[in-house]
N, C-alpha and C positions, 0 to 999 in steps of 0.2 A: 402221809396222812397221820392227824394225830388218832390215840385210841378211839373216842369217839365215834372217827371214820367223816368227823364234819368239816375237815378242810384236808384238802387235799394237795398236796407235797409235789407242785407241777416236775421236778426233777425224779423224780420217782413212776409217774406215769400210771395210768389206769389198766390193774390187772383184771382180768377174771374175777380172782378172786376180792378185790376189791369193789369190783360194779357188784357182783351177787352181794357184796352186804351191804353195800349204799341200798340199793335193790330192796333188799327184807327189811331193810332199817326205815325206809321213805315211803316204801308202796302206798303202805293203806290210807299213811298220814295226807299223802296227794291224793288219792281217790277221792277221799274227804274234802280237801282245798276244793279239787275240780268239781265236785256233786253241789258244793254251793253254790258255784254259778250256774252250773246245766242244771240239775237238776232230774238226771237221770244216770240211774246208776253205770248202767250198759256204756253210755259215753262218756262218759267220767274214766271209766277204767279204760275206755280205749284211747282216750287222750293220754294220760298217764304211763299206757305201752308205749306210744307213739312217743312222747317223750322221752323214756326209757331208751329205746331202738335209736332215737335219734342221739343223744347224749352217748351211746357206744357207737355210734359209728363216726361222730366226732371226736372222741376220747383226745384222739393225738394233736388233735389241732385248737381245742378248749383252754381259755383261761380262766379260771373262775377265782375272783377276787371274794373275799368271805366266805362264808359255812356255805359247803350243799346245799343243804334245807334251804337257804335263802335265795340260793340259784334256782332250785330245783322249784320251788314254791311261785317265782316269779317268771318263768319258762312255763310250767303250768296255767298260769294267770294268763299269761299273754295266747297261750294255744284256746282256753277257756273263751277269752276275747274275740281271737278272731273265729270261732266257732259260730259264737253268736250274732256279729255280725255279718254272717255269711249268711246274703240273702235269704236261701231254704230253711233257716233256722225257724221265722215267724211257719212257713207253710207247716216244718214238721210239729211245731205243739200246738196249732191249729188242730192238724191232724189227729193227734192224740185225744186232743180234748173231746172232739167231734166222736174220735171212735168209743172212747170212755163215755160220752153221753149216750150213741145210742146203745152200747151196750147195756145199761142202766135204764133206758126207757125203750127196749125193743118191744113193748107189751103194745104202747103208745100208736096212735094211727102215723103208719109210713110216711105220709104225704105230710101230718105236719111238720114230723121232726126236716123232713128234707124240706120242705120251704121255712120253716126257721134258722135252720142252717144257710139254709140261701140269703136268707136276709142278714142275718149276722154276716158273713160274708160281706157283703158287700157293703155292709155300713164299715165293718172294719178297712176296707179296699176306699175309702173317701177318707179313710185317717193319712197324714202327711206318712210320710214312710220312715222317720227317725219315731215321730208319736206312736204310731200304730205299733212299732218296734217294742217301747218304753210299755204302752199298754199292754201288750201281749206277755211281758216278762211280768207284769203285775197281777194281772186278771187271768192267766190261765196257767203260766210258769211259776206263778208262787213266791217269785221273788220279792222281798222288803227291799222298799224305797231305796235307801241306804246300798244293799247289794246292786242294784242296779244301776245307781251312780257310781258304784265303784267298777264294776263292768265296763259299764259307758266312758268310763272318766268324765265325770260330770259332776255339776253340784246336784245333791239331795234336792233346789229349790226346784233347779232346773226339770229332775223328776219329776215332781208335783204337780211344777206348770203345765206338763207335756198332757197328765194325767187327765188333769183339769181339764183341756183343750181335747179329748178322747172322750170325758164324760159327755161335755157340750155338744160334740158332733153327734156323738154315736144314740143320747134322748133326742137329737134334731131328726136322724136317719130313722128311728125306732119308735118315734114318739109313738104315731099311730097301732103301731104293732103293737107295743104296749099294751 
């Protein structure tokens, strides 16, 4: 490994004391990487473990062409990805949102937060299931167009469209509640 510690000398092999300083050297930098796409801290850093754990318990068997960071960054990327796409992702920041609103409007009469929620629901449940995906990482995950193509692997346009196509259903679904 040169001093850095950014590439590493497959004839030499992964010490202890080499993972601990890839380890302190990458951590936070990944936590960072993975929080752009989640969007939550708590999973970000456990994606980040998970890759850590996994990258030592493959030590021996690893070839990694280029610097760490570039591996490490795009192993992150990809756990990021399939996070996302892992159908309970839309239920959990549904979730969230839902609980962060009624926390914010617990004053509010019961009945209507929960039949608003009901209807959001289900207008979002008539979005195609990659749209409703794309909606949910915009309107409630926070994510820019841009982030989310790069998630999706997708073009930015194709964002848009999808976007587009979530506005129209979900005034169609909602107009009257409106």
């Amino acid at each position: 490994m040169t001093k850095n510690h950014e590439h590493i000398d497959p004839d030499q092999g992964i010490t202890e004391t080499i993972f601990e300083s890839l380890f302190r050297l990458h951590y936070e930098m990944l936590c960072e990487h993975a929080f752009i796409f989640i969007r939550d801290n708590q999973t970000a850093d456990d994606i980040v473990q998970e890759f850590f754990i996994k990258f030592w318990e493959k030590r021996d068997k690893l070839t990694i062409k280029g610097s760490f960071q570039s591996y490490a960054r795009q192993a992150v990327r990809n756990s990021c990805i399939n996070y996302i796409n892992h159908d309970s992702f839309v239920e959990r920041v549904f979730t969230q949102y839902r609980q962060t609103q009624e926390a914010e409007t617990h004053s509010e009469d019961e009945s209507l937060i929960e039949d608003t929620h009901k209807r959001l629901r289900k207008a979002l449940l008539k979005l195609p299931k990659k749209c409703r995906k794309i909606f949910i990482m915009s309107n409630v995950a926070g994510l820019k167009y841009a982030e989310i193509a790069q998630v999706l692997n997708i073009s930015i346009n194709t964002v848009k469209t999808q976007i587009g196509i979530a506005y129209k259903i979900m005034r169609k679904e909602l107009g009257s509640f409106l």
